[in-house]
N, C-alpha and C positions, 0 to 999 in steps of 0.2 A: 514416862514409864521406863523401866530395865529394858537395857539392850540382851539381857538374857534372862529366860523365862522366871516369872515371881509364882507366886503362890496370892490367891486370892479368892475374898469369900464367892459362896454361890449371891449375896446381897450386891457387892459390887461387880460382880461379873453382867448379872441382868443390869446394870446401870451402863456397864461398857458397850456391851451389846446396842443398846437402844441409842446413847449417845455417838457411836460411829456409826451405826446402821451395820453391824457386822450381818452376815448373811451365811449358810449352810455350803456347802461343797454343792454345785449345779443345784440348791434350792432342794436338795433332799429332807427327807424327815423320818425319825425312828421318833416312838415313844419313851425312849433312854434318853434323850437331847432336854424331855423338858428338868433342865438340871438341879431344881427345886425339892425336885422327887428323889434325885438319882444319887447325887455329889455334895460335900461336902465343903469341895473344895474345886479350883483349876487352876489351869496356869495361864500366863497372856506373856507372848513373846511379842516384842515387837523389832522390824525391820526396815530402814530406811521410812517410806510410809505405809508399808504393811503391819497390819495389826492382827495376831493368830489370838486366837480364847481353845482353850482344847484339852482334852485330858487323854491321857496317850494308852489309858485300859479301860476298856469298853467292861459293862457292868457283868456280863455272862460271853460264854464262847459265842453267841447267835449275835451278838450284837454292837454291831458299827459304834463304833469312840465319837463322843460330842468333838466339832470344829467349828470354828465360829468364826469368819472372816471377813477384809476388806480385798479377798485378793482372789480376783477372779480366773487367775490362770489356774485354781487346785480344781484338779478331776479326779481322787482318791479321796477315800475315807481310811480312818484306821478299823483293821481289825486286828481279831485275839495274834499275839504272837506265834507264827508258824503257822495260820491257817489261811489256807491258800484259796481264798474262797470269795468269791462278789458279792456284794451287797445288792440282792435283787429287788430294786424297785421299781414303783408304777406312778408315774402323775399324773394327777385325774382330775379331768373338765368337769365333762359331759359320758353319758355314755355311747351316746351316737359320735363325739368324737374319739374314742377310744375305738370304736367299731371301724370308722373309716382308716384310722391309724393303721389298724391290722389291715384292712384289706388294700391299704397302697404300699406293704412292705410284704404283702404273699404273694408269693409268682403263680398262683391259682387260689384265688378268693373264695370261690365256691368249693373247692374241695380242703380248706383249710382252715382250722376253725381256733379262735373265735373270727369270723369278718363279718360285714355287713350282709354278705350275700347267705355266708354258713348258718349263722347265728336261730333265725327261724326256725329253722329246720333239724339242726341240733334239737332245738329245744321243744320242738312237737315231738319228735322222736323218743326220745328220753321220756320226756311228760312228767317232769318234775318242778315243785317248787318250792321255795327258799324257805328256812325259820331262822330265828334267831333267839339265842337263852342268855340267860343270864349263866355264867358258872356253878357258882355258887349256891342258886335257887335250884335247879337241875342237873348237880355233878352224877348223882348215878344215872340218871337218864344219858347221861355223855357216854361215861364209861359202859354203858352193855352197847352201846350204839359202836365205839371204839373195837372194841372187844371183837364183835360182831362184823366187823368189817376188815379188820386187821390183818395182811397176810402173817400166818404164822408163822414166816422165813425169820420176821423180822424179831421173832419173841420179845416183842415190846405190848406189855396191857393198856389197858385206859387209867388205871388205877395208879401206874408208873409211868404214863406221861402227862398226868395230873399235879404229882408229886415234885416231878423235874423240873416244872413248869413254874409253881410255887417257889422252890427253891431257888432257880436261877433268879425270879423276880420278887423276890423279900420286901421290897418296897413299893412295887406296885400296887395302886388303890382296888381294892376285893373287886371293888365296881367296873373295872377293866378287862376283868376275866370272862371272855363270852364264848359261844361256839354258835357255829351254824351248820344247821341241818338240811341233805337235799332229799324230800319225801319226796317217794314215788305217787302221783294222782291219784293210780289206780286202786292205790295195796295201802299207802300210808304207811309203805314199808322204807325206812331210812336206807338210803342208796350210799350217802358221802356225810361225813363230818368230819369235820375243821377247830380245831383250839385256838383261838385265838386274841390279840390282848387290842381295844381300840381307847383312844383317849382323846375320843371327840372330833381328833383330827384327823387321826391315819388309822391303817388297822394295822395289825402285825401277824402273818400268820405264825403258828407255832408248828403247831401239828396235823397230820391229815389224816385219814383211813377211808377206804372210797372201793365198792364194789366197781370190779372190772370187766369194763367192758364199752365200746368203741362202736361209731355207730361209720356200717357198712361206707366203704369210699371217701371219707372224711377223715382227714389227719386230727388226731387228738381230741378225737369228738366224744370222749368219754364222760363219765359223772364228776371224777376230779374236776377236771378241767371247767366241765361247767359252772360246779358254784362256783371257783374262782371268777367265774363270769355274772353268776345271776351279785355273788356278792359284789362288786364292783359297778354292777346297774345300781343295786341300793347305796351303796356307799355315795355314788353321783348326789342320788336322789335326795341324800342326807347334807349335800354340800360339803363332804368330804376332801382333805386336799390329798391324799395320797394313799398307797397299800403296800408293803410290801412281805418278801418271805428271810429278812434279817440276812446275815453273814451264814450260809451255810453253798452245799453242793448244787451240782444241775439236779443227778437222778433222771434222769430222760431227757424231754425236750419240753414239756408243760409248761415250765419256768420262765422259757425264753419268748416263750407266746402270749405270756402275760406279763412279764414284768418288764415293760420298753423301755423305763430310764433306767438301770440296771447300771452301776458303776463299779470301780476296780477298785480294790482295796489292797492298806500297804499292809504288813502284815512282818514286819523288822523291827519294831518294838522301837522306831525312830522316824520319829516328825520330818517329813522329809525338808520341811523347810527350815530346819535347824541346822543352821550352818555357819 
């Protein structure tokens, strides 16, 4: 191969990938990486015996640049040029192992939620639970739920962040487009909803809207936060390898209580291993 990057098909790229064993930055995963979908094309640098597959512009602002490597010192992803922002991910077993996760890295388990000890109690409290739709089959059901839950600081509809959604993912299969819903037991009244894109393997979130409110003495023990959680029980249950909420901001602290392998991104419009 070039000692300085080529251009090559997405055909022989899955061919380099399987024949070196190229592997993800720490085993991450976006639904933009399955390159088939996404790209046209990539490049492959090679170094001494390192071997890079990559393309250095990620498909929309939200979403971490495909890397495909033999070289286990990378701990960055690329994002959009200028945005200074992590790739917040989750890698998922179990959900009991996700539960223990949290509660050996909370300096109060019972008062911090999601943990093994909080979790129950959350979720009696609250007294909700999970659905899942199709897009597509159910867009205005989304949208009055969106709507309906949205602060309106934010002056964003259900109807435009449908649209955005769309847009940025022009190539995504219709079938990828789902949302989940957190009904309240009692009322069947929709509490939280979530946009979101899965493709078998991971989910991605997009968007959220989530009536407010925190349940007494418990850190982040709100409706957001929860599905975050019930969905991540299912996502287990489904054999799922991962979740996360792409290249964007914290916005609180919710982020960081769910998304444990959460990695840094470059964001210089240059590979840092090109040199």
């Amino acid at each position: 191969m070039s000692r300085s990057p080529r251009r090559v098909s997405i055909e022989e790229a899955a061919d380099l990938i399987q024949h070196y064993n190229l592997f993800t930055v720490r085993g991450a995963w976006h639904y933009s990486w399955h390159l088939e979908h996404f790209y046209d094309e990539v490049f492959v640098y090679e170094r001494n015996d390192k071997i890079y597959l990559f393309h250095d512009t990620p498909i929309h602002r939200w979403a971490p640049g495909p890397l495909f490597s033999n070289d286990h010192s990378l701990d960055e992803v690329t994002a959009a040029k200028g945005k200074d922002c992590p790739f917040w991910f989750l890698k998922m077993t179990t959900f009991d192992a996700f539960l223990d996760r949290r509660s050996a890295i909370s300096r109060n388990p019972r008062k911090s939620f999601p943990s093994r000890e909080s979790y129950p109690r959350v979720a009696q409290r609250l007294g909700c639970h999970l659905r899942r739709f199709a897009l597509f089959q159910e867009q205005n059901r989304f949208i009055q739920w969106y709507d309906n839950l949205k602060d309106p600081k934010y002056q964003h509809s259900g109807t435009k962040c449908v649209a955005d959604a769309i847009k940025d993912n022009v190539r995504v299969p219709r079938e990828w487009f789902i949302f989940y819903a957190l009904i309240e037991d009692r009322t069947e009244v929709c509490k939280c909803v979530a946009l979101m894109i899965e493709d078998e393997r991971s989910c991605s979130k997009i968007n959220i809207a989530t009536e407010r409110r925190n349940c007494a003495g418990i850190n982040n023990g709100g409706y957001g936060v929860l599905l975050d959680v019930e969905v991540i029980k299912t996502l287990c249950e489904r054999g799922y390898y991962s979740c996360d909420s792409g290249v964007s901001g914290r916005y609180g602290s919710s982020k960081d209580v769910i998304f444990l392998d959460t990695l840094l991104t470059n964001n210089s419009a240059r590979m840092s291993f090109l040199t």
